[in-house]
C-alpha positions, 0 to 999 in steps of 0.5 A: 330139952322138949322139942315141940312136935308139930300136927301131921298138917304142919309137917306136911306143909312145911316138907312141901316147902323143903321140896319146893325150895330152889337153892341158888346159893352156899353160905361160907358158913355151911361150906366150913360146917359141912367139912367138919360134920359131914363124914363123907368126901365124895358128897358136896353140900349142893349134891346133899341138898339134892339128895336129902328129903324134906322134913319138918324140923322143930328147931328151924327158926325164920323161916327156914327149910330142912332136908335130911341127909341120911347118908351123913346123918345131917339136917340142912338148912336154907333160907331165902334161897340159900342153904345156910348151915348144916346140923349133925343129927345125933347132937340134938336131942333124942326124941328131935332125932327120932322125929325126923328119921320117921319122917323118911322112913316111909320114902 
């Protein structure tokens, strides 16, 4: 699978839109992922979302915000106020993998 990457414009836009987005709700869904993905106890699915940066991610689909959590190595993801799912960086391909990491490598 080829992940199209996106202008230095694009992804700059939308990691201001990751750290623009106010969360108010945890989907049942992300809370049951987040307990088999997540390879630590002491962090919770909110408490990561506040700690992860905001990246662009190719994959998010309707409008959809990401932040990346390096200590699980996870990308998160909300929509409409809401984070919605939780997705473990090393499966996806590796070319997405080393674009998002390079995004935080810099902060």
């Amino acid at each position: 699978m080829t992940v199209q990457l996106a202008n230095a414009e694009t992804t700059e836009r939308e990691r201001q839109r990751a750290a623009d987005h106010a969360v108010g709700e945890i989907t049942g869904h992300v809370e049951d992922q987040w307990v088999a993905r997540s390879p630590l106890d002491d962090v919770d699915v909110e408490q990561a979302w506040q700690e992860a940066y905001p990246v662009h991610y190719p994959s998010a689909h309707r409008g959809a915000v990401a932040r990346y959590h390096r200590r699980t190595d996870t990308v998160l993801l909300a929509r409409m106020g809401a984070i919605v799912t939780c997705i473990e960086l090393m499966d996806r391909p590796w070319s997405e993998r080393i674009y998002i990491r390079n995004q935080v490598t810099d902060q």
